[in-house]
ChimeraX commands (.cxc) that place a marker at each C-alpha (Angstrom):
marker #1 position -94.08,200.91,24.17 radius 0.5
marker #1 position -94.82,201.95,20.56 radius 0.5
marker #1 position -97.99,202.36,19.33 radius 0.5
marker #1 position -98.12,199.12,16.94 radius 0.5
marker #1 position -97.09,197.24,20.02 radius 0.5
marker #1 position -100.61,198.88,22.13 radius 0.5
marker #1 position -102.59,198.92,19.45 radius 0.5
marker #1 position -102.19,194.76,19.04 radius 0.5
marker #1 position -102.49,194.52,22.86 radius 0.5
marker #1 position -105.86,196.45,22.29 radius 0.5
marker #1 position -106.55,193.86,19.55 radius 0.5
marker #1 position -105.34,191.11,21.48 radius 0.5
marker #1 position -107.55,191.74,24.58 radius 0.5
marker #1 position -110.91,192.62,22.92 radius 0.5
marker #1 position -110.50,188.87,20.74 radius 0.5
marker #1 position -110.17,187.62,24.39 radius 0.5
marker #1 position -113.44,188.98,25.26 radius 0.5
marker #1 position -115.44,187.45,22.21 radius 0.5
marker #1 position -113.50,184.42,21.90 radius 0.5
marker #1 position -111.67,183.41,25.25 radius 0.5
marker #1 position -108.67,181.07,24.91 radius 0.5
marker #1 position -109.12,177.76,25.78 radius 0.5
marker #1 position -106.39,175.33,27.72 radius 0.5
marker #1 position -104.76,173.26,24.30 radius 0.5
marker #1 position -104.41,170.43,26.72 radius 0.5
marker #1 position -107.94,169.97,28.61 radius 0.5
marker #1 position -109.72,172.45,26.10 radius 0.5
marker #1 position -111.31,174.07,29.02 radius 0.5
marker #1 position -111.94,178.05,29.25 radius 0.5
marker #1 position -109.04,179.87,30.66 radius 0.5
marker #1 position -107.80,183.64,31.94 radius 0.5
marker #1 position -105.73,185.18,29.18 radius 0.5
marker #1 position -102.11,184.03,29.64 radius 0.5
marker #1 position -99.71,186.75,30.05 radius 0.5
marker #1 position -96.83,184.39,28.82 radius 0.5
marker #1 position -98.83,183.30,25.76 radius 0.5
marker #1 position -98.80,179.51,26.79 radius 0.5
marker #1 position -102.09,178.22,25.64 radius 0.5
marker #1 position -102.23,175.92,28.72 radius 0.5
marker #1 position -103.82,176.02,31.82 radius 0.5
marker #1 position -102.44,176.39,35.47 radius 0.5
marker #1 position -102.72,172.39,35.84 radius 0.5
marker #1 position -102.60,171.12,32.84 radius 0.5
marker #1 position -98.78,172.59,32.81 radius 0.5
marker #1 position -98.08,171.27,36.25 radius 0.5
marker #1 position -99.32,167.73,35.75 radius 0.5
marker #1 position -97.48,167.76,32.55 radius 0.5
marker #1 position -93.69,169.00,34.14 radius 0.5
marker #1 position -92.78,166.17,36.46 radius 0.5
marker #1 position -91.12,167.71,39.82 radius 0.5
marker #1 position -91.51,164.73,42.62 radius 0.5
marker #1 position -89.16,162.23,41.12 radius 0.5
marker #1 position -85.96,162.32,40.93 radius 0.5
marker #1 position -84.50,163.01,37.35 radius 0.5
marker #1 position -81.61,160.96,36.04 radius 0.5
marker #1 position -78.65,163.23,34.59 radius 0.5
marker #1 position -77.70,160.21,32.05 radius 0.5
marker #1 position -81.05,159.27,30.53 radius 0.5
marker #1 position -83.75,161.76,31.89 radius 0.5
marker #1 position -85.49,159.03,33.64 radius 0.5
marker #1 position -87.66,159.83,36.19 radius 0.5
marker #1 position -87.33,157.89,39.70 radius 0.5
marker #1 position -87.53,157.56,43.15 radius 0.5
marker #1 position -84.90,159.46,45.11 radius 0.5
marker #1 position -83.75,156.71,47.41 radius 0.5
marker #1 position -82.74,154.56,44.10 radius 0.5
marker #1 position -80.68,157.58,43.11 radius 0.5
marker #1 position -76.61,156.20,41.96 radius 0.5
marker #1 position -73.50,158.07,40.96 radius 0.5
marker #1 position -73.11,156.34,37.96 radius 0.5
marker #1 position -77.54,156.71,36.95 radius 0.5
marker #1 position -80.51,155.42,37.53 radius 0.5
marker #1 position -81.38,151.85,37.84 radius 0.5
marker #1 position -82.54,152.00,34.22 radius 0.5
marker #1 position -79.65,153.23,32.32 radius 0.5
marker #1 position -76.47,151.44,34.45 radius 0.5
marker #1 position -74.31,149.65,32.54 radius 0.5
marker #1 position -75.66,151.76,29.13 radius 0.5
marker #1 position -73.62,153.41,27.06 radius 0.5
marker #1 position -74.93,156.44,25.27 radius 0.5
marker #1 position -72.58,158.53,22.78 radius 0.5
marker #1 position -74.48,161.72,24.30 radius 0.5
marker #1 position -73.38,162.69,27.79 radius 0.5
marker #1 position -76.42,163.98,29.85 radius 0.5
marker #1 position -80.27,164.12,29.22 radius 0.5
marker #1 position -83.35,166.14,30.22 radius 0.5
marker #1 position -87.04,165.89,29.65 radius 0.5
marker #1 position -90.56,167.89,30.38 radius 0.5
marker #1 position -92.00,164.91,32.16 radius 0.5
marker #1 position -93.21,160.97,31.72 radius 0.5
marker #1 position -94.93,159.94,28.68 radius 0.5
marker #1 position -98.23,159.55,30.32 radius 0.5
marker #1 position -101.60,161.06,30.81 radius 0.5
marker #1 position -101.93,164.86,29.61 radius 0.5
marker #1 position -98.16,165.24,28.27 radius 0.5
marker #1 position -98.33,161.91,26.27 radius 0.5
marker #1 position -101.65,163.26,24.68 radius 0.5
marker #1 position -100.23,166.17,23.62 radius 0.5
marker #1 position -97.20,164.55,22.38 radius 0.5
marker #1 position -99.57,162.32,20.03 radius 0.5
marker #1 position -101.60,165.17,19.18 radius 0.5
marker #1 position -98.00,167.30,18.23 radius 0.5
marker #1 position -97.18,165.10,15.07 radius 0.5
marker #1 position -100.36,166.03,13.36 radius 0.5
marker #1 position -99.46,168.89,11.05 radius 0.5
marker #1 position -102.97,170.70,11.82 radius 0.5
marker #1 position -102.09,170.60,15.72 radius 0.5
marker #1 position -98.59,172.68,15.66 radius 0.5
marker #1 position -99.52,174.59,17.89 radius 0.5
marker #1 position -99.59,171.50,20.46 radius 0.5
marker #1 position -95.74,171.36,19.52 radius 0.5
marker #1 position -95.16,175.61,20.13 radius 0.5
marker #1 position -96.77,174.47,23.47 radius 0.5
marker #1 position -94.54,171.44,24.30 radius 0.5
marker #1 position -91.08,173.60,23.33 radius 0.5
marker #1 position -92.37,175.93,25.11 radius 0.5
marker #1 position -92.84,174.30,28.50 radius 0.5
marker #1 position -89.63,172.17,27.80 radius 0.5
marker #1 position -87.48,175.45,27.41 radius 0.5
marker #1 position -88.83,177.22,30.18 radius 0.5
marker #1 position -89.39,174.59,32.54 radius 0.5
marker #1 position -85.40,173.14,32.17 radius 0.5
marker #1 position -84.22,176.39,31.27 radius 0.5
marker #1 position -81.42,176.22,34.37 radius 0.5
marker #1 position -80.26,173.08,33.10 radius 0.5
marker #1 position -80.13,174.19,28.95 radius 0.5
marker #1 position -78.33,176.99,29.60 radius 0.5
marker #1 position -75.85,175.27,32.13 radius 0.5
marker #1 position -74.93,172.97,29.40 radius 0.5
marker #1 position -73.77,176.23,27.23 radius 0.5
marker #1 position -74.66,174.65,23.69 radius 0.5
marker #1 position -73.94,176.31,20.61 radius 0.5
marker #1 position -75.98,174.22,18.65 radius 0.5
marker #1 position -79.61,173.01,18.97 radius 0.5
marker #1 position -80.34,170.24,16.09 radius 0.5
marker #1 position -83.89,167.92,15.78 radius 0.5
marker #1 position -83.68,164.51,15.32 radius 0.5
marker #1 position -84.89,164.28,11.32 radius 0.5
marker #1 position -87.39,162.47,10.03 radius 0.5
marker #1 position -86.56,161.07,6.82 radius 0.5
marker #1 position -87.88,162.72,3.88 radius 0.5
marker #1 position -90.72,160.03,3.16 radius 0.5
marker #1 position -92.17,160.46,6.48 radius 0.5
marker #1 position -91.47,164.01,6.80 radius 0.5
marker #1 position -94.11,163.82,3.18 radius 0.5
marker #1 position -96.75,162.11,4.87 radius 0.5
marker #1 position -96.93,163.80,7.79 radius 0.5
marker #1 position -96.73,167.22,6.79 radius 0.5
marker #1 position -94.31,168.28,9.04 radius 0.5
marker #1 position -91.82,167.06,11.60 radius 0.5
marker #1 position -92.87,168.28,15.25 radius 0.5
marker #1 position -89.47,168.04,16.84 radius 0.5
marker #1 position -88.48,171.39,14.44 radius 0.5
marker #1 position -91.17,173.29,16.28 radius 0.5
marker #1 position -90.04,172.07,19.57 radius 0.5
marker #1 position -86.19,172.44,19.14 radius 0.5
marker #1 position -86.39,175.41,17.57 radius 0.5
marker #1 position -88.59,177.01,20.69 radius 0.5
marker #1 position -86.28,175.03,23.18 radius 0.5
marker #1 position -83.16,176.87,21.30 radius 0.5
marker #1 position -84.30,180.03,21.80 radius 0.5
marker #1 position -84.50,179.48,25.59 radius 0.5
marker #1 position -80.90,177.99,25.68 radius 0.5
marker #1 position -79.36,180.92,24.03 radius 0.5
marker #1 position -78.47,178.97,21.26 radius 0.5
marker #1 position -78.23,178.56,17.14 radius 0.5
marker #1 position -80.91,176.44,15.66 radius 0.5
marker #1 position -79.85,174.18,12.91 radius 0.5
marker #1 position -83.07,171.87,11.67 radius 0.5
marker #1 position -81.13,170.70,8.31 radius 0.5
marker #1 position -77.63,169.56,10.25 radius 0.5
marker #1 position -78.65,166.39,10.56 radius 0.5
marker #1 position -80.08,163.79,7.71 radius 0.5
marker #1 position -81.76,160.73,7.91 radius 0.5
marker #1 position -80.19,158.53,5.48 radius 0.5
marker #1 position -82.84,156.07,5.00 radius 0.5
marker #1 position -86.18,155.00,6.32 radius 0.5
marker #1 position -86.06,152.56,9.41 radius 0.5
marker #1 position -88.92,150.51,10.90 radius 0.5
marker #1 position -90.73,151.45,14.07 radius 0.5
marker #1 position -88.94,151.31,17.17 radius 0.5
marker #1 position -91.80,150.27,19.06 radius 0.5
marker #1 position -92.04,147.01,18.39 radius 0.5
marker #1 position -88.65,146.00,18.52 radius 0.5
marker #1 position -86.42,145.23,21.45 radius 0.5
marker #1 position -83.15,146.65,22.17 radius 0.5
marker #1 position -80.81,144.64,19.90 radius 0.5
marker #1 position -83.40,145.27,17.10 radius 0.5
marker #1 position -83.54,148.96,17.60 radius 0.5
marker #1 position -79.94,149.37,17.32 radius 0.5
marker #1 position -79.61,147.22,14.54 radius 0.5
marker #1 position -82.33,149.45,12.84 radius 0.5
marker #1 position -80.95,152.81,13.53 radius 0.5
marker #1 position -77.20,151.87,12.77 radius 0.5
marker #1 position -75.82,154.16,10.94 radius 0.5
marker #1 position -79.02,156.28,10.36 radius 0.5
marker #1 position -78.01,159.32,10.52 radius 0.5
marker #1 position -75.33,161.76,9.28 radius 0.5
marker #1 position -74.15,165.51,9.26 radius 0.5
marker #1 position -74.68,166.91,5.86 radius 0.5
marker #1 position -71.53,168.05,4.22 radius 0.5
marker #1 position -72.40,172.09,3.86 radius 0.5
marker #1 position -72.46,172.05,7.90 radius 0.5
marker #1 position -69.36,172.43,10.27 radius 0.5
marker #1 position -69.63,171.09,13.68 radius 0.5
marker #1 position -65.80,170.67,14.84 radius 0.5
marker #1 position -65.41,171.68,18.77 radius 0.5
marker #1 position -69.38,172.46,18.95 radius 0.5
marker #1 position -71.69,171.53,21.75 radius 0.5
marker #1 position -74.58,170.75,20.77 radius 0.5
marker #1 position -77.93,169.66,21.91 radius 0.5
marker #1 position -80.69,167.14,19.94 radius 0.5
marker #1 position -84.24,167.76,20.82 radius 0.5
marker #1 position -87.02,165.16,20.11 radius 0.5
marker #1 position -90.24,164.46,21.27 radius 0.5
marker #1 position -89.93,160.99,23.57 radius 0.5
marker #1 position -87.30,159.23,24.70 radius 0.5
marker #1 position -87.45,155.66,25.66 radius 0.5
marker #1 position -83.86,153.40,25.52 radius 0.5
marker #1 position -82.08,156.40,23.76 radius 0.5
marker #1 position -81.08,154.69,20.55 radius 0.5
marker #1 position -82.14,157.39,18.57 radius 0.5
marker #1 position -80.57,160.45,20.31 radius 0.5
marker #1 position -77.39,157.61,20.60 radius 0.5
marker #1 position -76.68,156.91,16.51 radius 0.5
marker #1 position -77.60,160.99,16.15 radius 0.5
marker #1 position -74.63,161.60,18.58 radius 0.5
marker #1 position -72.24,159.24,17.00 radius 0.5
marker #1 position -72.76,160.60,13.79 radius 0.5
marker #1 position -72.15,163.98,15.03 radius 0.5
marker #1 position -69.26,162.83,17.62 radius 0.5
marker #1 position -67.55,161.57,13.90 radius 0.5
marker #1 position -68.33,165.00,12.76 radius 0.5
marker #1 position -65.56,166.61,15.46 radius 0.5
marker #1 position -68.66,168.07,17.57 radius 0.5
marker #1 position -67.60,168.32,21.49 radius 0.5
marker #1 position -70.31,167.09,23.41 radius 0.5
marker #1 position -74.02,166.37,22.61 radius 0.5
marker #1 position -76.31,166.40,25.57 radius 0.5
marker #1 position -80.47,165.96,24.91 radius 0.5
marker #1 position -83.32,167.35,25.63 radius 0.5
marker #1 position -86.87,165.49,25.31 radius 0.5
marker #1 position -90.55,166.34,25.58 radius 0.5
marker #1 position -90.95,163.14,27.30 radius 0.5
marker #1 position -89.37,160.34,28.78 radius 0.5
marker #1 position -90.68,156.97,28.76 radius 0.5
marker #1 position -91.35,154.70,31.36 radius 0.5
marker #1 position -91.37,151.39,29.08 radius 0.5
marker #1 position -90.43,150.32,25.62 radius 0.5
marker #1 position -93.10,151.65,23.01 radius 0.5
marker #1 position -91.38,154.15,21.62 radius 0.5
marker #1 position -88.28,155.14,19.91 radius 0.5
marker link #1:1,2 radius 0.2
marker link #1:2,3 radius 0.2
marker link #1:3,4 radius 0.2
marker link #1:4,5 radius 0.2
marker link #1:5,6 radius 0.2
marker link #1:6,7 radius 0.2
marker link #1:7,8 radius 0.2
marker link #1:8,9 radius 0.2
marker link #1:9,10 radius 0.2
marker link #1:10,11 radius 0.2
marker link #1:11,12 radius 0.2
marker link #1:12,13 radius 0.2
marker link #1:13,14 radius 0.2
marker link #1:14,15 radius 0.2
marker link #1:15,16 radius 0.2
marker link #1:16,17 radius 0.2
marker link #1:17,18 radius 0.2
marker link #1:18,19 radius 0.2
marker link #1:19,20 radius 0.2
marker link #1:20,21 radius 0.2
marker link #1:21,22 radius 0.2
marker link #1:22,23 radius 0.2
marker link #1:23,24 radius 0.2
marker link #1:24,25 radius 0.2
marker link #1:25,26 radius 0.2
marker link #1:26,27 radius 0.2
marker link #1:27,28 radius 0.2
marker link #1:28,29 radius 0.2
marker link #1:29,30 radius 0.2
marker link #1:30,31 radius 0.2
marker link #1:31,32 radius 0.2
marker link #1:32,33 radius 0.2
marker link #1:33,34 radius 0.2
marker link #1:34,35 radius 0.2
marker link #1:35,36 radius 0.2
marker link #1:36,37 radius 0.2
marker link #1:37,38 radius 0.2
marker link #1:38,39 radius 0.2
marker link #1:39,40 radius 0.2
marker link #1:40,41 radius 0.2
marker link #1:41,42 radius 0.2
marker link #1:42,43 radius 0.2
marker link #1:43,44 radius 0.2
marker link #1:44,45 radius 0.2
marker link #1:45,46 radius 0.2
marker link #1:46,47 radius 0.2
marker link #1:47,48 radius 0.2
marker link #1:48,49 radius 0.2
marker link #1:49,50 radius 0.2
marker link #1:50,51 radius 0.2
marker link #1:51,52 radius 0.2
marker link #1:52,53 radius 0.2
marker link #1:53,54 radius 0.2
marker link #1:54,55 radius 0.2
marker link #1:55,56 radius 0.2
marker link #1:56,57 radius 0.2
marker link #1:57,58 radius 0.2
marker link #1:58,59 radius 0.2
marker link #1:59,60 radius 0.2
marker link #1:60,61 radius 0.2
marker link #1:61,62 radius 0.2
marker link #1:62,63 radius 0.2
marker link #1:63,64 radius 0.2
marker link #1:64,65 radius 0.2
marker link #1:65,66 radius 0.2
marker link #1:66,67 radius 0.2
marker link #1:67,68 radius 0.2
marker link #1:68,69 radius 0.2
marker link #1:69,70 radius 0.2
marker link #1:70,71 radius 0.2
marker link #1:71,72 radius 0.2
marker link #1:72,73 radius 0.2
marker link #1:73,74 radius 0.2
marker link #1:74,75 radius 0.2
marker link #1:75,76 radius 0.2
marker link #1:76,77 radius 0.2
marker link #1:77,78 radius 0.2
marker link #1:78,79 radius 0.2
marker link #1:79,80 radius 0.2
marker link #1:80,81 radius 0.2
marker link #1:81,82 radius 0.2
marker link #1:82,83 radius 0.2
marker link #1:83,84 radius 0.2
marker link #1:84,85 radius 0.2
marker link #1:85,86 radius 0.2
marker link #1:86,87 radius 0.2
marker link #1:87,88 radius 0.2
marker link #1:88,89 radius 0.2
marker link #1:89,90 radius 0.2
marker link #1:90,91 radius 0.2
marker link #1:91,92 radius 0.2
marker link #1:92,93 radius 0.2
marker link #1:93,94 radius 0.2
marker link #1:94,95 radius 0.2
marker link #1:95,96 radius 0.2
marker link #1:96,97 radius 0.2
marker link #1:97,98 radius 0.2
marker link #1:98,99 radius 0.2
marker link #1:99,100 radius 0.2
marker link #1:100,101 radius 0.2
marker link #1:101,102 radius 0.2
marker link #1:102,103 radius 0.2
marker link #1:103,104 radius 0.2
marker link #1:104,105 radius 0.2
marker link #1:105,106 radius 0.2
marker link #1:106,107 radius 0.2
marker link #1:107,108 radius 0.2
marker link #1:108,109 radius 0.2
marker link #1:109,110 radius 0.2
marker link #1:110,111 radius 0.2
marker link #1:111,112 radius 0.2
marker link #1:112,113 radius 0.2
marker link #1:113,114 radius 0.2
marker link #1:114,115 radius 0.2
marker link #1:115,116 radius 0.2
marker link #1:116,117 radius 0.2
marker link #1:117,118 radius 0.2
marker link #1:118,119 radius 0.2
marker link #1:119,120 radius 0.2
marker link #1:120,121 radius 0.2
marker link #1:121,122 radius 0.2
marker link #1:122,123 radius 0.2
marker link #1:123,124 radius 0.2
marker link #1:124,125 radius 0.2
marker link #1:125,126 radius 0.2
marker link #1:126,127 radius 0.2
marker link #1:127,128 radius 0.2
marker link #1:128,129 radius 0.2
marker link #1:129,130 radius 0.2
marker link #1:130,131 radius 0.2
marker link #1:131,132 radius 0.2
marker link #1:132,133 radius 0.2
marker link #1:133,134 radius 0.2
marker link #1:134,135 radius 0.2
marker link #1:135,136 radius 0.2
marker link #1:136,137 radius 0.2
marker link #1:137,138 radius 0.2
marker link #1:138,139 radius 0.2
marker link #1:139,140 radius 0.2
marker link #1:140,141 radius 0.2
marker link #1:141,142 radius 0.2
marker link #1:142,143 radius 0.2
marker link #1:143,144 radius 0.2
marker link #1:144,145 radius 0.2
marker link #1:145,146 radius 0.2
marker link #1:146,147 radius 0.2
marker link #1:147,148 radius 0.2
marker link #1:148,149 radius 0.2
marker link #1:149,150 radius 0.2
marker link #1:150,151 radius 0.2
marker link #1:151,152 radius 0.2
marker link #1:152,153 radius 0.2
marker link #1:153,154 radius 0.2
marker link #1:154,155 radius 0.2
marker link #1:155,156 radius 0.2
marker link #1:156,157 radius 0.2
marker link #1:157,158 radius 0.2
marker link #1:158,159 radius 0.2
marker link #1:159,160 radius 0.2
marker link #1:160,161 radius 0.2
marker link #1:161,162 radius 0.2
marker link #1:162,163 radius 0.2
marker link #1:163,164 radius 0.2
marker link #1:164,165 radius 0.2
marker link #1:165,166 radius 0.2
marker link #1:166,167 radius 0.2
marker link #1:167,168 radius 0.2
marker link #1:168,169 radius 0.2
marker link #1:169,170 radius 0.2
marker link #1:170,171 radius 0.2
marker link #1:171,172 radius 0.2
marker link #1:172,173 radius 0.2
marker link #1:173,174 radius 0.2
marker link #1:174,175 radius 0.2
marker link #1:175,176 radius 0.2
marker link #1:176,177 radius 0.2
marker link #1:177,178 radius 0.2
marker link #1:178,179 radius 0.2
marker link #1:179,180 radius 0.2
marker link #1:180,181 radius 0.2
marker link #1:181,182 radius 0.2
marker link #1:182,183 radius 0.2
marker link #1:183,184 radius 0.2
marker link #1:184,185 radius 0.2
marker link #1:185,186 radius 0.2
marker link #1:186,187 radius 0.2
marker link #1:187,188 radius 0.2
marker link #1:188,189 radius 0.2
marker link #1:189,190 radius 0.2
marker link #1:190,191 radius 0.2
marker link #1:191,192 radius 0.2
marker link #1:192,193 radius 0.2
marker link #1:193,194 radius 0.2
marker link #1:194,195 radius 0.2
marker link #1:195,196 radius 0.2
marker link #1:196,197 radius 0.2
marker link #1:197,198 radius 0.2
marker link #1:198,199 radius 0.2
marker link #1:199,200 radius 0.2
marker link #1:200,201 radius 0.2
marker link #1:201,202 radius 0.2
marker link #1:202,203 radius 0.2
marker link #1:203,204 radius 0.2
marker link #1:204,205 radius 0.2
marker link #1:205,206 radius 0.2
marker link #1:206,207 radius 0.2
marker link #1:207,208 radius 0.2
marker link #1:208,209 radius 0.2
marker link #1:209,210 radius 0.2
marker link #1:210,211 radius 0.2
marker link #1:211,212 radius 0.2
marker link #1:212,213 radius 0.2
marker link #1:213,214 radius 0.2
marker link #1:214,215 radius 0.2
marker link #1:215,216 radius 0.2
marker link #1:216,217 radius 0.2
marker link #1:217,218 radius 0.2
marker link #1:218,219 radius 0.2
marker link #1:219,220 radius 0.2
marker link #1:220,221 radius 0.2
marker link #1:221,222 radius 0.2
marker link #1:222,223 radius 0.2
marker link #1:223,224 radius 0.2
marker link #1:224,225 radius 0.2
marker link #1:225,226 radius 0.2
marker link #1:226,227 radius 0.2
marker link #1:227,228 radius 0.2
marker link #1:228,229 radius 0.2
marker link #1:229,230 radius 0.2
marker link #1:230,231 radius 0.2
marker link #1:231,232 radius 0.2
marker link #1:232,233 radius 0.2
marker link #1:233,234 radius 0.2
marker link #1:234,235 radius 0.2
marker link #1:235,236 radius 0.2
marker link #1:236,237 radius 0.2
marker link #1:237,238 radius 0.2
marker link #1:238,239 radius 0.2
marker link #1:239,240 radius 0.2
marker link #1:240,241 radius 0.2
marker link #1:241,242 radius 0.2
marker link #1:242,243 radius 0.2
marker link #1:243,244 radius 0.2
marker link #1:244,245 radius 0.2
marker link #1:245,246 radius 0.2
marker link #1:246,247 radius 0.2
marker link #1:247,248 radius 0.2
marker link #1:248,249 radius 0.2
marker link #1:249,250 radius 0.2
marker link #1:250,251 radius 0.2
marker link #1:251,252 radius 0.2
view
């Protein structure tokens, strides 16, 4: 170890004594982290869902016994232009706080967090997909303005680090600026997505794989016109990867 990398572990330590870190989740005092997540011991388990089964298709979570070769009971039937899905957990309780608290520009560190846990805690399942690509959904550029910032970035470009892949946040542009998804049911939301999204011209993503990271999923419309786009593109296969995964309709 060199002596920069001692002398900010010195550094590091002594701010722990004056200041201790606090969980970003529960905000409660915490022992120094050794893997620099800002989260506490259960405030990362109750926010990485492990008794339900997960769906491969959709990344719903469910019980085992309903388990189906062809997906869950929620996404039968559906067609997605991605081929498999993963998420952190269920959009509920600590994880969809943090989620909320991720698309304020002021909290990124919320989002570092959320990659973070994503990455490490489906890092089996990333990797096993071998992308060569990890791309955020986009926000489009008006929204991007009034947030600040577009959360999925962070995440994705954490998340691509622990897939062993290329992170690409421009690949993909909104074209225009769609209503909410929330309040909209499922015709609606693919009406107001279609054709939302495109690859912009100075990328090449012929033969890629390539995986879209966003914050929630709830039917998959999104991460579904983001695949076709790219699927016209010439990329391979597009899987996704999700902070959370809805267990109604609204969200996007």
């Amino acid at each position: 170890m060199n002596c920069r990398a001692v002398w900010n572990q010195v550094i590091q330590r002594a701010a722990d004594v004056v200041l201790p870190p606090v969980c970003l989740v529960c905000g409660e005092e915490m022992c120094p982290s050794h893997d620099g997540l800002m989260a506490c011991p259960l405030c990362r388990r109750a926010m990485s869902e492990s008794r339900l089964t997960a769906c491969y298709r959709c990344a719903s979570f469910y019980e085992p016994e309903l388990h189906h070769a062809s997906g869950c009971p929620r996404c039968q039937g559906e067609e997605f232009a991605f081929s498999g899905a993963t998420a952190l957990g269920i959009y509920e309780n600590e994880l969809r706080d943090c989620v909320l608290g991720s698309k304020q520009a002021s909290h990124q560190a919320l989002a570092l967090l959320l990659g973070k846990l994503l990455g490490e805690r489906r890092r089996s399942i990333l990797r096993s997909w071998q992308p060569d690509l990890v791309v955020p959904i986009p926000l489009h550029w008006w929204r991007r303005v009034r947030h600040g910032y577009n959360n999925a970035e962070v995440i994705g470009e954490v998340v691509s680090r622990e897939a062993g892949a290329a992170f690409e946040a421009r690949l993909l542009q909104r074209t225009r600026s769609t209503r909410p998804q929330f309040p909209l049911s499922a015709a609606e939301r693919r009406r107001n997505l279609q054709n939302a999204f495109r690859v912009r011209n100075e990328f090449e993503v012929g033969g890629s794989r390539v995986l879209l990271v966003d914050d929630i999923l709830t039917t998959g419309t999104t991460c579904h016109e983001a695949a076709r786009a790219l699927h016209s593109c010439g990329a391979r296969e597009i899987r996704v990867a999700v902070v959370a995964r809805a267990s109604d309709t609204s969200h996007g």
